[in-house]
VOPA-860239 format. One record per residue (C-alpha): residue in three letters; x, z, y. Coordinates in pm, 1 decimal. Layout:
N
ATOM  rest      east        up     north
ATOM   ALA         X         Z         Y
...
This chain:
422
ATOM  rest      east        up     north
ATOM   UNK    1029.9    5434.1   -8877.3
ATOM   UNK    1137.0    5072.1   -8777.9
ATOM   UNK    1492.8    4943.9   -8804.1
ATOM   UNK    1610.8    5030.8   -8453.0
ATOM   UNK    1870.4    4774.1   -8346.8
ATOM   UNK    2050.7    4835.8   -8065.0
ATOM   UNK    2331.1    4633.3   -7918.9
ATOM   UNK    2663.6    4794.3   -7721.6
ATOM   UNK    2789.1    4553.7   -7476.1
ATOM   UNK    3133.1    4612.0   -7267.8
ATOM   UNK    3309.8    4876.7   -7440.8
ATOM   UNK    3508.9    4890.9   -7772.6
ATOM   UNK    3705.1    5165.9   -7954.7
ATOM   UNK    4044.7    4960.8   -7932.3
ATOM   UNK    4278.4    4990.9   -7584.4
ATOM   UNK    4070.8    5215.4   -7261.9
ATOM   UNK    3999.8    5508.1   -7484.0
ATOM   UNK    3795.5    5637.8   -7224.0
ATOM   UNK    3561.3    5348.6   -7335.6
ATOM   UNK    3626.8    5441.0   -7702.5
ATOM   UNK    3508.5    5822.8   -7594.7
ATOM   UNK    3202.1    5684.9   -7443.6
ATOM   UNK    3149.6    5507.4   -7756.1
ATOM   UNK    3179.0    5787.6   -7976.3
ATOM   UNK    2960.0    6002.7   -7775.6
ATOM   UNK    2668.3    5749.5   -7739.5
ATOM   UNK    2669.8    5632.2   -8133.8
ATOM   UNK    2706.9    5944.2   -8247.4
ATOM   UNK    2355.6    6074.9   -8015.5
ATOM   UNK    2175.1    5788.2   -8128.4
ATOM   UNK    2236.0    5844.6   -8488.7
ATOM   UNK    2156.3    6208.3   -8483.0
ATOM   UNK    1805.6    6092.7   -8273.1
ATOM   UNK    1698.6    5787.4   -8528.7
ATOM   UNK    1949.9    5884.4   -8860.7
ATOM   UNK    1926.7    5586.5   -9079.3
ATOM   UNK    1673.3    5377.8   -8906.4
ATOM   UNK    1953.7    5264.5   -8681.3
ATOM   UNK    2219.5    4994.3   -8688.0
ATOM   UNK    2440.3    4915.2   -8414.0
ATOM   UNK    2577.2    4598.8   -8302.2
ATOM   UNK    2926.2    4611.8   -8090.9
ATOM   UNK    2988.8    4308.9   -7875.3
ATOM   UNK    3345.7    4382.7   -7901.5
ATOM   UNK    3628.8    4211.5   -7694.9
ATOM   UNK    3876.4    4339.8   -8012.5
ATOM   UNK    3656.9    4276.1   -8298.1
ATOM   UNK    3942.0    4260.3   -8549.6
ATOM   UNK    4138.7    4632.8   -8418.6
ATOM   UNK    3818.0    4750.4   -8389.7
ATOM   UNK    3723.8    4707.5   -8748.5
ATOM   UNK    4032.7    4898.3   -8852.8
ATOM   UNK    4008.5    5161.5   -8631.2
ATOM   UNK    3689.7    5269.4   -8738.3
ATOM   UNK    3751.8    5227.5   -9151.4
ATOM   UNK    4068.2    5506.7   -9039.2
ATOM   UNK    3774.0    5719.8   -8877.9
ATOM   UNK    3681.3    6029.0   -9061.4
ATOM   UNK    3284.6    5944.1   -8982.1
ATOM   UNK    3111.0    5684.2   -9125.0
ATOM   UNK    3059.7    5405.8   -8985.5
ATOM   UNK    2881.4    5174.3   -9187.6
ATOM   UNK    2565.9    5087.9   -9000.5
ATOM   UNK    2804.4    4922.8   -8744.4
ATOM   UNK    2862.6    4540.2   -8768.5
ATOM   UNK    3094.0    4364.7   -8454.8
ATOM   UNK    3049.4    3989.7   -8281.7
ATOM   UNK    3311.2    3887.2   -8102.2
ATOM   UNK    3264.6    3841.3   -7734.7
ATOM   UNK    3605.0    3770.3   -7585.6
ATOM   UNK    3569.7    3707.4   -7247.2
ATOM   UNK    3642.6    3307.5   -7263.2
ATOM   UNK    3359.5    3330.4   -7559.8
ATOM   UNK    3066.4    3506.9   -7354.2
ATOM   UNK    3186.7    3329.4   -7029.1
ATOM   UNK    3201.4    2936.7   -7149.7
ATOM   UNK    2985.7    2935.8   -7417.8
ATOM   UNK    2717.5    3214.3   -7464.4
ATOM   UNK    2624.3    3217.4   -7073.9
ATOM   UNK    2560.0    2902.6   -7056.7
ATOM   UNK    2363.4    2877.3   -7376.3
ATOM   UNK    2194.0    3196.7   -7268.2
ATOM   UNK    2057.8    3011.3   -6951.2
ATOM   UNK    1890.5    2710.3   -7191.7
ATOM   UNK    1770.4    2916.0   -7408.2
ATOM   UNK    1611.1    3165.3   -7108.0
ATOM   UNK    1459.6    2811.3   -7067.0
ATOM   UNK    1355.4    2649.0   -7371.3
ATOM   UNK    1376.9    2984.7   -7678.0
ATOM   UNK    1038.2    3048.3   -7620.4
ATOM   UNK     941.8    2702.8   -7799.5
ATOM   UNK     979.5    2810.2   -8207.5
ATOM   UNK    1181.7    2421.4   -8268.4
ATOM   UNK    1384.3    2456.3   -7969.0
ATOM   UNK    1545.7    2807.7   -8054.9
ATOM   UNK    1676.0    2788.9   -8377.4
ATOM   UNK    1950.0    2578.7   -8257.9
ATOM   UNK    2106.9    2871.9   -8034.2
ATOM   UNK    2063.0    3079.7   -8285.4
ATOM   UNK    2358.3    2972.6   -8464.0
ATOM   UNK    2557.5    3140.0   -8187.6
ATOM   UNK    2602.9    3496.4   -8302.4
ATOM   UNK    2578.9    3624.3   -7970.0
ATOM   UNK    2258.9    3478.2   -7859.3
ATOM   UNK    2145.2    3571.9   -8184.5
ATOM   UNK    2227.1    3969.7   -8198.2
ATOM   UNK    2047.3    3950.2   -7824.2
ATOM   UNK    1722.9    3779.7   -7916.5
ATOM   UNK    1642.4    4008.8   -8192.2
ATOM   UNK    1772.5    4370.7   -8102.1
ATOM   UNK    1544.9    4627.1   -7951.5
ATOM   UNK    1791.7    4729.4   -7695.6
ATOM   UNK    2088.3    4644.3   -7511.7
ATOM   UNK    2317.1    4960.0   -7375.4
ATOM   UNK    2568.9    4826.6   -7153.1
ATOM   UNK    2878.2    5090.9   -7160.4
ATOM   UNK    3131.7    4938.4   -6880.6
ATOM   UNK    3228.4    5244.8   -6742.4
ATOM   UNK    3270.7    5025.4   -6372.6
ATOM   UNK    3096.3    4764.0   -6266.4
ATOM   UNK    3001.6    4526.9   -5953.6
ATOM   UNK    3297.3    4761.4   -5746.6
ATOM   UNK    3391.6    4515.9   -5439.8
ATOM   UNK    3785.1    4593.8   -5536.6
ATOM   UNK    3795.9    4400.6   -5870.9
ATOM   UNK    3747.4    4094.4   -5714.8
ATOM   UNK    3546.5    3732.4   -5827.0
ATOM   UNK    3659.1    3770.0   -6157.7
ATOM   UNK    3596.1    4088.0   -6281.4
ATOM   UNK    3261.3    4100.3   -6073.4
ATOM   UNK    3156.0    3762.0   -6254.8
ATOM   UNK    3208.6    3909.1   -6613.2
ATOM   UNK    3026.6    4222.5   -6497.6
ATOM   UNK    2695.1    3996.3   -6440.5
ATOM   UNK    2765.6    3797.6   -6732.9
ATOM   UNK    2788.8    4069.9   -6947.6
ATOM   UNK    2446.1    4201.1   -6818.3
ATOM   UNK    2308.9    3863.2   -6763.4
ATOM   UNK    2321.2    3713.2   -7121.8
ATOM   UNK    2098.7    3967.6   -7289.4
ATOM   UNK    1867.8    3926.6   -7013.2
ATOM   UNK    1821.4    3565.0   -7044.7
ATOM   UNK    1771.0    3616.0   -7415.9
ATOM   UNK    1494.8    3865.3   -7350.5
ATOM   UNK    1690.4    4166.2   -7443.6
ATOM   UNK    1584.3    4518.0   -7252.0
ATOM   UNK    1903.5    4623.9   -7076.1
ATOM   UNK    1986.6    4984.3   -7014.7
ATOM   UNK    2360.8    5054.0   -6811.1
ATOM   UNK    2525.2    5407.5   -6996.9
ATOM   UNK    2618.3    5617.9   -6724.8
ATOM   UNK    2895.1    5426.1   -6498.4
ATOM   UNK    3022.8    5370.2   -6134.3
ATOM   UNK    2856.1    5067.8   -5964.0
ATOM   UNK    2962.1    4945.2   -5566.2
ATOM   UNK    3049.3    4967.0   -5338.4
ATOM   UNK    2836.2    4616.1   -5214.6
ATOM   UNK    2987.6    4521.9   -4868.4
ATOM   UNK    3159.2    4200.7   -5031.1
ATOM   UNK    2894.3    3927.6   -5000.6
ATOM   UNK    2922.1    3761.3   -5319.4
ATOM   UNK    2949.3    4126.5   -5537.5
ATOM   UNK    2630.8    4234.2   -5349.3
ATOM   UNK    2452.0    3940.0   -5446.9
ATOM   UNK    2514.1    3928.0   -5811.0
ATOM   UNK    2387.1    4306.8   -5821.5
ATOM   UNK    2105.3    4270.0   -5634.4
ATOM   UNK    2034.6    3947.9   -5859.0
ATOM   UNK    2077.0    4126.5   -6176.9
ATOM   UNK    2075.7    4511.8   -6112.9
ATOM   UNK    1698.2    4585.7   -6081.9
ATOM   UNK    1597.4    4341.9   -6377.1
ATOM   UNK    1816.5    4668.5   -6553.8
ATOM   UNK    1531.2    4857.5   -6733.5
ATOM   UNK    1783.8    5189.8   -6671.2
ATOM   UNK    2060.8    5242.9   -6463.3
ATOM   UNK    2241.7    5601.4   -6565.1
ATOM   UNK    2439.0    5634.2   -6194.0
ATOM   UNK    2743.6    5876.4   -6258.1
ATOM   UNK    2728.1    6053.4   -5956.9
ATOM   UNK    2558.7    6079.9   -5606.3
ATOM   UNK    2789.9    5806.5   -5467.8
ATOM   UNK    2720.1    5551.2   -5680.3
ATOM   UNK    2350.4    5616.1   -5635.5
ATOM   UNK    2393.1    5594.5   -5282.2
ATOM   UNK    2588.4    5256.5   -5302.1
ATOM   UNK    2310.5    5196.2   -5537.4
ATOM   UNK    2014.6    5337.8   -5256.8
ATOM   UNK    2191.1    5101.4   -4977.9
ATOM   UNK    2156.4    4755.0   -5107.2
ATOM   UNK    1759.7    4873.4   -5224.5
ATOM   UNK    1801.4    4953.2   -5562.2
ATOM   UNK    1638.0    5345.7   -5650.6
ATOM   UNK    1341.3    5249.4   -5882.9
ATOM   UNK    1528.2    5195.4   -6205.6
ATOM   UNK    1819.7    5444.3   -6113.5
ATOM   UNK    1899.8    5813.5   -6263.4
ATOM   UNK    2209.1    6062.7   -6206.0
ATOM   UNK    2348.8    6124.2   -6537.7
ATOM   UNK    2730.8    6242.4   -6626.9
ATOM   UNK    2976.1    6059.7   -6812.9
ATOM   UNK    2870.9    5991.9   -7158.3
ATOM   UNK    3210.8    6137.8   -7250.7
ATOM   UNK    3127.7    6464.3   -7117.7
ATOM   UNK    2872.6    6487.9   -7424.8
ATOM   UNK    3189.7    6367.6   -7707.9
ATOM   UNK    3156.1    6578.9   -8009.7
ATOM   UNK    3481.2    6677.6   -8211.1
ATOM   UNK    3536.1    6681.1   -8591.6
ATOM   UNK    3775.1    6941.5   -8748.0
ATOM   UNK    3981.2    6630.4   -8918.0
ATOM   UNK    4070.2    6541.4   -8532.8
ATOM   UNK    4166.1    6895.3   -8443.7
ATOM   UNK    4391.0    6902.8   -8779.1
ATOM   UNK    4609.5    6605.1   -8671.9
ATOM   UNK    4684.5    6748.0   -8376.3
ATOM   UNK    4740.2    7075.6   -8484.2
ATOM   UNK    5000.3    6901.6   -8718.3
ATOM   UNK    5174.2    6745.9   -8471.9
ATOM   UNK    5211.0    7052.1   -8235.7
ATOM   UNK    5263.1    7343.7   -8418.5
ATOM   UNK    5636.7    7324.5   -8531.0
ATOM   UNK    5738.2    7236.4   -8219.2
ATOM   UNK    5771.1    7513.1   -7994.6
ATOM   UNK    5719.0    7268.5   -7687.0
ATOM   UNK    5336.2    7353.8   -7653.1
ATOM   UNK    5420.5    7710.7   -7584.2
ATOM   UNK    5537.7    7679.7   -7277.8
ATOM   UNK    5410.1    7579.1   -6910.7
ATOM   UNK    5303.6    7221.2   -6978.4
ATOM   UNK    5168.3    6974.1   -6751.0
ATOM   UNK    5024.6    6682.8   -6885.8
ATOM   UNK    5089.8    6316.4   -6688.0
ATOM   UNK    4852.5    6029.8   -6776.4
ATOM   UNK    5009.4    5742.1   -6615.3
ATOM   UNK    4818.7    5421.4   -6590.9
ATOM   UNK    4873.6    5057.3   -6619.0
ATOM   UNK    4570.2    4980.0   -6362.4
ATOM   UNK    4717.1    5206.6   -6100.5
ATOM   UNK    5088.5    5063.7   -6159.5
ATOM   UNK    4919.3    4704.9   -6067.8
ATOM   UNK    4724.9    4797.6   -5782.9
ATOM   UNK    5050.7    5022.5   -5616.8
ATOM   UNK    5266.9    4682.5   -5722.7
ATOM   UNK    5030.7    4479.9   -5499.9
ATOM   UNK    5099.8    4743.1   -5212.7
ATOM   UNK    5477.7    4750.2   -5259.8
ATOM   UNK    5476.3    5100.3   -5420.7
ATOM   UNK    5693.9    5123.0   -5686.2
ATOM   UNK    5442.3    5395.4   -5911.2
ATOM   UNK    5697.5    5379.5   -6240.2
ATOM   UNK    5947.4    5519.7   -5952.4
ATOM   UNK    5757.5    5781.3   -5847.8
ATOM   UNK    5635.9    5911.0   -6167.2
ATOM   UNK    5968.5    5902.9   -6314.1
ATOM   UNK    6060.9    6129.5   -6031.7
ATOM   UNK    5774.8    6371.8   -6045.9
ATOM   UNK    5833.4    6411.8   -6391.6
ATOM   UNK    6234.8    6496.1   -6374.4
ATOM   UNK    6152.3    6754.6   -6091.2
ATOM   UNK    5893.6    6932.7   -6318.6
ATOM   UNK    6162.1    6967.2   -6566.4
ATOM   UNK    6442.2    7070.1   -6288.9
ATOM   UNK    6186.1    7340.0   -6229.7
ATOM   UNK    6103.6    7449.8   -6580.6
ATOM   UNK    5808.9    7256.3   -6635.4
ATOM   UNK    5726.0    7032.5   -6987.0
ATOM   UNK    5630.6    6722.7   -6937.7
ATOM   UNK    5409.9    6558.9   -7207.3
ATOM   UNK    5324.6    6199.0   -7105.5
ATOM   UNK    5009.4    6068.5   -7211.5
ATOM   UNK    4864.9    5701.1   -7281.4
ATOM   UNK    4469.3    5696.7   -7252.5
ATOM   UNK    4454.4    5351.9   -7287.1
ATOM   UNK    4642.4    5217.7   -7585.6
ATOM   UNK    4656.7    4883.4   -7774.6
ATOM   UNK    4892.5    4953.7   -8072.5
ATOM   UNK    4901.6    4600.6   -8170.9
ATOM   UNK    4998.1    4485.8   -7850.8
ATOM   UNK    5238.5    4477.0   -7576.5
ATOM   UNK    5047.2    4358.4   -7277.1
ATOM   UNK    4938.0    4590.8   -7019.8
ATOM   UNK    4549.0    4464.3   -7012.3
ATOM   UNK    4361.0    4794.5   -7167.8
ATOM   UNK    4692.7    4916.6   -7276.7
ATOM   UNK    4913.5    5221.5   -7066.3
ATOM   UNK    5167.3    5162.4   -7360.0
ATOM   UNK    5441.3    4955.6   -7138.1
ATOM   UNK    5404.2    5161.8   -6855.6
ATOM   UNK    5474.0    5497.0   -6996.3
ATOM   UNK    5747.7    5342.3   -7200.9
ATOM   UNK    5937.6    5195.1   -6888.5
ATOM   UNK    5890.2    5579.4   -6754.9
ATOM   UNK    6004.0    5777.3   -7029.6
ATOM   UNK    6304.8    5550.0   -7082.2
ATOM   UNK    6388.4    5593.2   -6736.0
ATOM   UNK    6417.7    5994.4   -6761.4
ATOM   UNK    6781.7    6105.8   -6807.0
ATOM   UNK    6686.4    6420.0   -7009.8
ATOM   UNK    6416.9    6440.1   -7214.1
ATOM   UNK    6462.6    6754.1   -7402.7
ATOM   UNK    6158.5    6898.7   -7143.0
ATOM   UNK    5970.2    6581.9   -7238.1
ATOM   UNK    5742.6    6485.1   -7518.4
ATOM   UNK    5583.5    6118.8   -7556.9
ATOM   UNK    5378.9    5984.4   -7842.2
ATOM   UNK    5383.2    5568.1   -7847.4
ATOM   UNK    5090.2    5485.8   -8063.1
ATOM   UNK    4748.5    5445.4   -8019.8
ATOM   UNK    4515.2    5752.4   -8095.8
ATOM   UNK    4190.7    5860.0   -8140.0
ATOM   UNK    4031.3    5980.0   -7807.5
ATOM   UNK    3902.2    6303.7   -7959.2
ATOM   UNK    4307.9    6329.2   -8044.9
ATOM   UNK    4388.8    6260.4   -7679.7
ATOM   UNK    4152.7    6551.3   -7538.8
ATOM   UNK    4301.3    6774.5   -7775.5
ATOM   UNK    4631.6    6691.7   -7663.1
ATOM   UNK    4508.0    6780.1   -7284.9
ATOM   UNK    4369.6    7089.4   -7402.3
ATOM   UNK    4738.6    7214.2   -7455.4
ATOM   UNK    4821.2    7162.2   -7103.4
ATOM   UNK    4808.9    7413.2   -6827.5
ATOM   UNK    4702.5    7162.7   -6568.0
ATOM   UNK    4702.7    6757.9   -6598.5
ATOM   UNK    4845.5    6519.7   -6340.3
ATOM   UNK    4563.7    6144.4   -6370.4
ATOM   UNK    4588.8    5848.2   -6315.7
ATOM   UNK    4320.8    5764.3   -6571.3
ATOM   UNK    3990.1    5857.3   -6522.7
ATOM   UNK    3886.2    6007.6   -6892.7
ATOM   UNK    4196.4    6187.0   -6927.5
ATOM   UNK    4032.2    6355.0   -6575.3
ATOM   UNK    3708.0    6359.7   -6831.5
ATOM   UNK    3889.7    6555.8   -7108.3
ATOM   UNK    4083.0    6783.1   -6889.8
ATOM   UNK    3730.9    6918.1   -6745.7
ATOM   UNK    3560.0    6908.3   -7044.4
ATOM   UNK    3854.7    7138.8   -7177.7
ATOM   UNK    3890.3    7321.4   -6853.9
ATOM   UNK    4225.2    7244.1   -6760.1
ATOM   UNK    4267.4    7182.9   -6361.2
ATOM   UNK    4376.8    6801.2   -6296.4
ATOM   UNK    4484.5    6620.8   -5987.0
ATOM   UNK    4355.4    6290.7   -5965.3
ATOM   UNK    4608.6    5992.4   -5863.7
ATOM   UNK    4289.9    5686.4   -5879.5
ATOM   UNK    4228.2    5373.2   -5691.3
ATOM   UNK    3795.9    5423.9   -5674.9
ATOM   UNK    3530.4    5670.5   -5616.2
ATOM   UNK    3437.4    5717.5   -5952.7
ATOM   UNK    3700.1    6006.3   -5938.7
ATOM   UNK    3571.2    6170.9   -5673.0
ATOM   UNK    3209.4    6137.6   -5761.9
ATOM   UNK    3252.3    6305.4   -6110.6
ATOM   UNK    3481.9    6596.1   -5958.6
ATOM   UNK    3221.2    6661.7   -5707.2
ATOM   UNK    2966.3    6773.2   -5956.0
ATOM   UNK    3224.5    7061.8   -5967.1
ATOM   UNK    3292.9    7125.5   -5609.5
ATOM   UNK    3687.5    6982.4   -5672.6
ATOM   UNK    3700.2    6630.7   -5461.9
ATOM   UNK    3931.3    6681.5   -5244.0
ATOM   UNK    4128.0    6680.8   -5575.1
ATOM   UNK    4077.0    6319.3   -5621.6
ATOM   UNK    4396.2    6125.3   -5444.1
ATOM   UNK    4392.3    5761.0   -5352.3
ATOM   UNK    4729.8    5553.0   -5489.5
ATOM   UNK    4727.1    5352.5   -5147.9
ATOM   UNK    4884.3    5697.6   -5016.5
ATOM   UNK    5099.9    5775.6   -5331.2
ATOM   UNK    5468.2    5899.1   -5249.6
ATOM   UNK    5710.6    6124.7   -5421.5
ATOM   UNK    5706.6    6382.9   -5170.5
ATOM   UNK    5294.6    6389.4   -5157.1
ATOM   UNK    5230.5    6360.1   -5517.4
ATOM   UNK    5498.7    6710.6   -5552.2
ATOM   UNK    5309.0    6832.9   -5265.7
ATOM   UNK    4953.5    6801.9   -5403.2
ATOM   UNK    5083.4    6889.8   -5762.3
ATOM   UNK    5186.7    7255.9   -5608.9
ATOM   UNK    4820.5    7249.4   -5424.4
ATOM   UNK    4704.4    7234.1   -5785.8
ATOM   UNK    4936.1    7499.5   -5895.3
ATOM   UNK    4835.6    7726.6   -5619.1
ATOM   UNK    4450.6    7689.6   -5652.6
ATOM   UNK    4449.0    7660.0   -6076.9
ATOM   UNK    4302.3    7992.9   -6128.2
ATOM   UNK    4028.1    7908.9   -5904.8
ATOM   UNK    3986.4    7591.8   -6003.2
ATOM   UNK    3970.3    7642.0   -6410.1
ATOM   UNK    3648.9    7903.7   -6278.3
ATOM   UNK    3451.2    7643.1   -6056.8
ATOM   UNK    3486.6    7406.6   -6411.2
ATOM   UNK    3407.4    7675.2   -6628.9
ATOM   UNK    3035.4    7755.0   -6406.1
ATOM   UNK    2983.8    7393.0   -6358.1
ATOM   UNK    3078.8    7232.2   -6712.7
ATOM   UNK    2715.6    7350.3   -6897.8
ATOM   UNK    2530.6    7120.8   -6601.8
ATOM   UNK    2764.5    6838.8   -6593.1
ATOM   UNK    2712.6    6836.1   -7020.2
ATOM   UNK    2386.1    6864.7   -7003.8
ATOM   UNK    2333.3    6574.5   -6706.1
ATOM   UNK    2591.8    6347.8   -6997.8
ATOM   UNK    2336.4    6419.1   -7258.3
ATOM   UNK    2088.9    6293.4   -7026.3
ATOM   UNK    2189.8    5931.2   -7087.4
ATOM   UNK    2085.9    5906.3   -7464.2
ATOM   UNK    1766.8    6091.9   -7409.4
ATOM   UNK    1677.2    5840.4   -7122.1
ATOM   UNK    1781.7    5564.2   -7337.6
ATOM   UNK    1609.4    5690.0   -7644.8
ATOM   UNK    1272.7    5696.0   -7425.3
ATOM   UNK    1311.4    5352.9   -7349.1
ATOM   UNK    1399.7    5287.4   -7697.0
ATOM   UNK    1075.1    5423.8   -7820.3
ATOM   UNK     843.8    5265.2   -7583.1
ATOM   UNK    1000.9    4926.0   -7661.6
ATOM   UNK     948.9    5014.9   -8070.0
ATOM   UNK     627.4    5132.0   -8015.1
ATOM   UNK     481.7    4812.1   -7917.9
């Protein structure tokens, strides 16, 4: 078989380890599908972490190779080499020249490009983070790089400029995965359906080694903590933000939540699904945030807190300890269903709602805008009420939902082969 090379764009194993989870999930498919035929390119906004998080990884990963594509890099420098050379690399004198730039290089020769942003063109983020989003789609295509998106949440389109960079780039996609019915209807209303298919969250389809399972097993089982009622709390740096903008003070109200579960007899374990260990911003990183909470809780005997970075197969172990998980990040939502713990989503998008429809639980999904102390207790006792019946609608639904993640590499892998074939 030919050397398949495929590159990842948007997604790395350091800081949203929702992203890393994806990553795992789609790398590890692709390798079981093409075994040593393939090697794997990361376009990696953390090349350096990244590196050393995988040489700590109990697989091996030595058909992956990383280019760095910070932002500033693939904004101010690729792009616009990207558009020359969409202009003059067909001419054999004219391209070597922007070849020397690593990124238009790993473009112009891979077989495919599998875009992993978990978001993308949503009218919230704004001009920047709608910009990147085409960028990052836009370079390989101006290279001449096939481009299929991994299952993610696209639009809503009523912004002006956001619609017109997806329709500009969108259906030049050779496969959008669409991770639920809503995004393929944002998807259906600005004319885009030819190039579209419903597929899960690639994390739905993460496989776990023992070695994962072990270090958590370590760090639970002398402390008699995890035997007891314990509700997990992922608290997010993204959500903190957007409730800042709004005046809602979200370190506040988690704080609070998390003291009354203990008044009651609850355990609290706190949990950071997007960590950057070598780093104290909040970009990618729930680190700061869940610090500033835990330091504000007067007793934290009911309390447990672990400030480092983990693996996400760690992190989904963790949740599987819970009874029922309070979110504000949406693949500790992922893990909790995949483990079939009930979970009350705090989120700021309809890729929440979206992915808990496909198991008949969206009116689980709550929107920070409306966050208070009183509503968040409130809908946390819902939760309580309805677990029972809530841990059977996962259970019935959870085969489907895996099967529809799986979906992605297969439909990837079929666009794979046709482009190898010729």
């Amino acid at each position: 078989m030919r050397t398949i090379n495929i590159v990842i764009t948007a997604a790395s194993f350091c800081g949203n380890k929702g992203a890393a989870a994806m990553l795992q999930s789609g790398i590890k498919q692709l390798r079981e599908r093409y075994g040593g035929s393939l090697r794997i390119t990361l376009m990696s906004t953390y090349p350096e972490r990244d590196r050393e998080i995988i040489a700590a990884m109990p697989e091996r990963y030595d058909f992956i190779s990383f280019v760095n594509a910070k932002p500033e890099k693939l904004l101010f420098l690729a792009f616009p080499l990207a558009v020359l050379y969409g202009f003059f690399g067909r001419v054999p004198l004219l391209r070597k020249p922007f070849l020397r730039n690593e990124i238009i290089r790993a473009y112009s020769e891979c077989t495919m490009v599998v875009d992993m942003a978990g978001v993308s063109f949503v009218d919230s983020r704004g001009f920047v983070m709608n910009t990147y989003a085409f960028v990052c789609a836009a370079v390989p295509v101006l290279c001449g790089a096939p481009v299929c998106k991994y299952s993610q949440a696209l639009g809503s389109f009523k912004n002006p400029y956001n619609r017109f960079l997806a329709r500009r780039i969108l259906p030049k996609m050779r496969l959008i995965c669409a991770r639920g019915e809503i995004t393929k209807n944002n998807l259906a209303e600005i004319g885009i359906t030819e190039n579209v298919r419903l597929c899960a969250d690639g994390a739905f389809s993460m496989p776990e080694k023992e070695e994962y399972a072990e270090n958590v097993n370590k760090l639970c089982e002398n402390d008699g903590f995890f035997n007891g009622y314990v509700v997990g709390v992922s608290i997010s740096s993204v959500v903190e933000k957007r409730c800042r903008k709004l005046g809602i003070d979200y370190k506040r109200i988690m704080t609070e939540f998390i003291e009354r579960l203990t008044a009651e007899g609850y355990l609290a374990l706190i949990i950071a699904n997007a960590a950057r260990g070598d780093s104290a911003k909040p970009r990618n990183n729930d680190l700061p945030v869940c610090g500033e909470v835990y330091a504000e809780i007067q007793d934290k005997t009911n309390v447990r807190y672990y400030p480092r970075e983990m693996f996400p197969e760690e992190l989904r172990l963790l949740i599987s300890r819970c009874k029922v998980l309070v979110a504000s990040r949406f693949h500790a939502m992922i893990g909790a269903l995949e483990k079939g713990v009930p979970v009350l989503l705090v989120g700021w998008s309809h890729k929440y709602k979206e992915v808990l429809d496909m198991f008949g639980l969206g009116d689980y999904a709550a929107d920070y805008s409306e966050l208070t102390s009183d509503k968040l207790w409130s809908e946390f006792h819902r939760l309580l009420e309805n677990s029972e019946g809530i841990r059977a609608k996962i259970v019935e639904n959870l085969p489907r939902v895996k099967e529809s993640s799986r979906r992605n590499i297969k439909l990837i892998s079929e666009e794979i082969d046709k482009r190898n074939a010729r």
